[in-house]
LOVEX-838617 format. One record per residue (C-alpha): x, y, z; residue number from 1. Coordinates in steps of 0.1 Angstrom, whole numbers. Layout:
N
(site (X, Y, Z), NUM) ...
***
This chain:
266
(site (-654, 1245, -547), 1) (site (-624, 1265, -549), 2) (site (-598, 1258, -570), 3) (site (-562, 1267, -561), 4) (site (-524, 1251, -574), 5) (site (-518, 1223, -560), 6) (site (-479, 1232, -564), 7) (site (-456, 1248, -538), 8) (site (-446, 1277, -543), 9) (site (-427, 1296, -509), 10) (site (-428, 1331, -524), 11) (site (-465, 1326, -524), 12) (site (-486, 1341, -489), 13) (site (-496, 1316, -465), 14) (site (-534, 1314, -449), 15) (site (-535, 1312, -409), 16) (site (-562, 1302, -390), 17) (site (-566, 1308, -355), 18) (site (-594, 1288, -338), 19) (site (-607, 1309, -305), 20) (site (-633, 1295, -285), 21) (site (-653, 1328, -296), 22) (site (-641, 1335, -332), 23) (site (-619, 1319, -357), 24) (site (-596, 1343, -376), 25) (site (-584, 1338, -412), 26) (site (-556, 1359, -427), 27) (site (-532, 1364, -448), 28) (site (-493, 1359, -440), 29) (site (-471, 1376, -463), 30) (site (-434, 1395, -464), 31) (site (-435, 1393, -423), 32) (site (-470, 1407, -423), 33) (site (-508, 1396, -410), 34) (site (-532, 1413, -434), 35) (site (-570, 1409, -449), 36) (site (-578, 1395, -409), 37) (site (-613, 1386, -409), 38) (site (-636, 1369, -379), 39) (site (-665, 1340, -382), 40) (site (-679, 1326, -353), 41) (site (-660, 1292, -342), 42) (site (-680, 1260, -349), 43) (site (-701, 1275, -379), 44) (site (-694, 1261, -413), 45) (site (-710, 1279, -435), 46) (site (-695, 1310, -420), 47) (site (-661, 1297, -424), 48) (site (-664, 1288, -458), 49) (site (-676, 1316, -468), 50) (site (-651, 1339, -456), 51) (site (-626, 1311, -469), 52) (site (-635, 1317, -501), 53) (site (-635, 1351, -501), 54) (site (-603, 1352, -492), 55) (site (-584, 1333, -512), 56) (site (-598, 1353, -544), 57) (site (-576, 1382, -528), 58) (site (-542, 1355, -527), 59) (site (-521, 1362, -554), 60) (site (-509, 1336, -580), 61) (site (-543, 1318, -572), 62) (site (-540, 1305, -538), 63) (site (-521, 1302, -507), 64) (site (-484, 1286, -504), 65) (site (-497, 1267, -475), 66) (site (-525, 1267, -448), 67) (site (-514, 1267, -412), 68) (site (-535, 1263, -379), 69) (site (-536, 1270, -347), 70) (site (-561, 1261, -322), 71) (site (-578, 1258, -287), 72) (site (-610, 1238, -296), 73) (site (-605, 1206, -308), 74) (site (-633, 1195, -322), 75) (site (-626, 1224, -342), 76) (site (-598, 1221, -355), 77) (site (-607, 1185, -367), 78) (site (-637, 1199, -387), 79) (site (-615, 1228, -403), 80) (site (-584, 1203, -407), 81) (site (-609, 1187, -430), 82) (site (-621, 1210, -451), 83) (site (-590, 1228, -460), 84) (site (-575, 1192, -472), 85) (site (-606, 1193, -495), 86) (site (-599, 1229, -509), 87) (site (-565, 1230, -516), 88) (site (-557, 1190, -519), 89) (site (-530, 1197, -493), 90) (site (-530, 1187, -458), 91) (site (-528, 1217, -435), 92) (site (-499, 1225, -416), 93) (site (-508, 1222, -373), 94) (site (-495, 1240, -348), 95) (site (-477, 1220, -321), 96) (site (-476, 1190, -345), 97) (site (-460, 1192, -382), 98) (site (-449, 1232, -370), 99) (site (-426, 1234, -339), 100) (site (-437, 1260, -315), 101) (site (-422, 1296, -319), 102) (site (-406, 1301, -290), 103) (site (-394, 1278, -262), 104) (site (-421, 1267, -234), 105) (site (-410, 1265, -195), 106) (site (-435, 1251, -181), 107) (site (-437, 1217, -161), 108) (site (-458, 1202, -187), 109) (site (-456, 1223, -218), 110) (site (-482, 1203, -237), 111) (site (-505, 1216, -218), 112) (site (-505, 1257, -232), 113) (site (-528, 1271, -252), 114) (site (-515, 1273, -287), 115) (site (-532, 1308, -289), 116) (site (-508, 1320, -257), 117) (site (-475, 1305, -273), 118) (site (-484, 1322, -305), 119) (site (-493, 1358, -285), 120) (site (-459, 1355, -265), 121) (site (-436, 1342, -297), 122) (site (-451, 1379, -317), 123) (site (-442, 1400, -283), 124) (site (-412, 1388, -277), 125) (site (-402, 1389, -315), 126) (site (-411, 1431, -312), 127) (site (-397, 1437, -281), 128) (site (-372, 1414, -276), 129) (site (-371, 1418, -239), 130) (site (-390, 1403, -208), 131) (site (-428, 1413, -215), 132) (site (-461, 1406, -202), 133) (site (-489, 1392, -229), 134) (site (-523, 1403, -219), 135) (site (-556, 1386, -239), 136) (site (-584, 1401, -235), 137) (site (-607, 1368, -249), 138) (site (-637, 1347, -237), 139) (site (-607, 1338, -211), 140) (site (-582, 1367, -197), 141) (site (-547, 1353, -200), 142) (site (-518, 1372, -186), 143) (site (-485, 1358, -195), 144) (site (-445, 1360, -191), 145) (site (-421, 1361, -216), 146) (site (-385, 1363, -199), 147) (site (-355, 1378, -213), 148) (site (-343, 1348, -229), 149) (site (-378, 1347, -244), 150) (site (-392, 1316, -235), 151) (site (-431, 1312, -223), 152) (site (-421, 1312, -186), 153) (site (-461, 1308, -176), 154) (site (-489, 1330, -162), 155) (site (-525, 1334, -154), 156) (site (-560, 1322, -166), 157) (site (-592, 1343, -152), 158) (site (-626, 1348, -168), 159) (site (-630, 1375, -192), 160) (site (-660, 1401, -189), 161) (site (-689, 1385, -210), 162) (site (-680, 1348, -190), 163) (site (-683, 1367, -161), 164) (site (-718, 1391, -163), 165) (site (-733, 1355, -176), 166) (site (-721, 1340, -148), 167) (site (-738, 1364, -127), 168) (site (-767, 1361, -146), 169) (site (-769, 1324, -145), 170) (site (-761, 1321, -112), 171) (site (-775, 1347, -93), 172) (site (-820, 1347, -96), 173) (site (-822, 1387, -96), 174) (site (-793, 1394, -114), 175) (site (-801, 1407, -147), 176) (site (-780, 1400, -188), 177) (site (-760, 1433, -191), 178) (site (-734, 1439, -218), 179) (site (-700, 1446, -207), 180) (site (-695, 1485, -197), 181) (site (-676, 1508, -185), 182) (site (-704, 1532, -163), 183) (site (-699, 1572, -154), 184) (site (-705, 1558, -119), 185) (site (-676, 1541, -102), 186) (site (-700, 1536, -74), 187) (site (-732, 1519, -93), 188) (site (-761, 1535, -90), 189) (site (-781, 1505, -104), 190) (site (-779, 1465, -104), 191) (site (-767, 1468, -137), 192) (site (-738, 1495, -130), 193) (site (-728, 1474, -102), 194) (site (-719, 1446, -117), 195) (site (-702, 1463, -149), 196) (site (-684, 1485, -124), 197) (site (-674, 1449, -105), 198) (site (-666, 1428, -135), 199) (site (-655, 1457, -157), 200) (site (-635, 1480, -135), 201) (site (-629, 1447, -114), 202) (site (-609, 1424, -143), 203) (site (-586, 1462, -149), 204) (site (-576, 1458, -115), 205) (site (-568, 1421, -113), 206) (site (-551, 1423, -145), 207) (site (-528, 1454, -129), 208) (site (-520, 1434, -95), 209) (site (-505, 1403, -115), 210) (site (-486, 1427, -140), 211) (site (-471, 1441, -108), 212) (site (-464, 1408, -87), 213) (site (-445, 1401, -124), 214) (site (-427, 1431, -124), 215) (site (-416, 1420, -85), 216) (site (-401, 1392, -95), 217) (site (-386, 1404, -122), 218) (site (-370, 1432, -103), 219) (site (-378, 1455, -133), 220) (site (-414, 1467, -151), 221) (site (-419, 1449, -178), 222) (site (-433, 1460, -214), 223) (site (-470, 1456, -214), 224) (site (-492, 1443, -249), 225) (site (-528, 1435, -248), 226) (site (-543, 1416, -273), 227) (site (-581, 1396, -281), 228) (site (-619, 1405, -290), 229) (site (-619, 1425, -258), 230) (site (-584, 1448, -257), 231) (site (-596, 1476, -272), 232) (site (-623, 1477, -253), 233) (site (-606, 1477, -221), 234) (site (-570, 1493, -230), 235) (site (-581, 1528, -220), 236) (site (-588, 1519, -185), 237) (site (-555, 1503, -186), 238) (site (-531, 1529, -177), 239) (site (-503, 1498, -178), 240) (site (-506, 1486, -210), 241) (site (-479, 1499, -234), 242) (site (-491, 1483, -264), 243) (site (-523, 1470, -278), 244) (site (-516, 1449, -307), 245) (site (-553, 1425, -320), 246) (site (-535, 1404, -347), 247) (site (-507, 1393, -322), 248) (site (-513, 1356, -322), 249) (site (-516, 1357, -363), 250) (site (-484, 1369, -361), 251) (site (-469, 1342, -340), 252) (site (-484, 1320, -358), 253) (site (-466, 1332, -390), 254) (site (-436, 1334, -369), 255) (site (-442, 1296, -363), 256) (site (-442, 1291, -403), 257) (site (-413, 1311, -409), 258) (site (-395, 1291, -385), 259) (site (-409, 1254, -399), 260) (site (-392, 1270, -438), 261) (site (-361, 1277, -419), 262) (site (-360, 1242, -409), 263) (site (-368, 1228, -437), 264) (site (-344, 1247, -455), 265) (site (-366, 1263, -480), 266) 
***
């Protein structure tokens, strides 16, 4: 059991949690920073607890001020919404319930978005503070618009590079399991090559046409972040991307808590 205050205190850090469909990340959110990030796979308890606890032992003044989540898996999030009531004997803060969204949503039915997306676009815009495009790299590609007034003005969904090669594999008899890749060939020389060349080389190039039909309607090139498990992978074969920033949806989402203070006057 870990034992933490039960008392608020706001000067204290904050925990986030961001449940992925991959990975769920814990961090800490202090003085306008994500730090101590650390990954366990989503859905695995004793995982989770145990990079919980380890964790908070690195909080000062014994524990977190608060513990805020954001997620994209339900079921999750109702498993994790229990336990952290059952460590710190407060009931955790939920993005898109008791904490207002960071930024403004256009969308025809904003309930809909991905918390994850919101919280990626909220941190971009907060940086650049212009029109920018928000590309996560995840078990999902999303590639997303942030106008000028920066609101989430919408985007697009694709599969990202392992969904696809398992697709493939699933789907196709003679198709073998290869790991994402970037080959020396850009013509593939075997089965394999091809289809890391297609899905690899492949996503790049969808990712650059939709950054460009952006920038068209627009009438100017947007500012470019990547973010997710896979952006580093695939940022240097993305000449376009400006900025490759992995925390960026921990920081929305401390953005998000920020904001919920403000409100509440604290």
């Amino acid at each position: 059991m870990i034992r933490v205050p039960r008392e608020f205190n706001p000067d204290a850090p904050v925990l986030l949690v961001s449940i992925g469909n991959t990975n769920t990340a814990l961090a800490m959110w202090g003085k306008d920073e994500v730090s101590r990030v650390v990954a366990v796979p989503t859905g695995q308890a004793a995982a989770f607890n145990d990079a919980l606890a380890a964790l908070v032992e690195t909080f000062p003044h014994g524990g977190p001020a608060a513990s805020v989540i954001a997620s994209v898996v339900p079921a999750a999030l109702a498993a994790l919404r229990e336990r952290l009531d059952e460590v710190f004997d407060r009931v955790p803060l939920v993005l898109g319930e008791q904490v207002a969204l960071p930024i403004d949503v256009d969308l025809d039915d904003p309930t809909t978005v991905g918390m994850d997306r919101v919280c990626g676009a909220a941190a971009a815009f907060d940086r650049l503070r212009r029109s920018c495009v928000v590309v996560s790299f995840g078990t999902a590609v999303t590639v997303d618009l942030v106008n000028d007034d920066g609101a989430f003005a919408g985007g697009a969904i694709l599969p990202g590079v392992r969904m696809q090669l398992a697709a493939l594999h699933d789907r196709a008899a003679q198709l073998p399991h290869v790991e994402p890749a970037f080959p020396k060939n850009v013509i593939g020389r075997t089965t394999a090559e091809a289809m890391q060349n297609g899905v690899c080389r492949g996503l790049a190039g969808s990712v650059r046409w939709l950054v460009e039909a952006y920038a068209t309607e627009l009438h100017a090139w947007p500012q470019v972040v990547a973010t997710g498990g896979d952006a580093v992978f695939m940022a240097p074969h993305c000449d376009f991307l400006d900025n490759v920033v992995p925390d960026l949806a921990l920081r929305g989402l401390g953005l998000a808590y920020q904001k919920h203070l403000a409100r509440m006057g604290v």
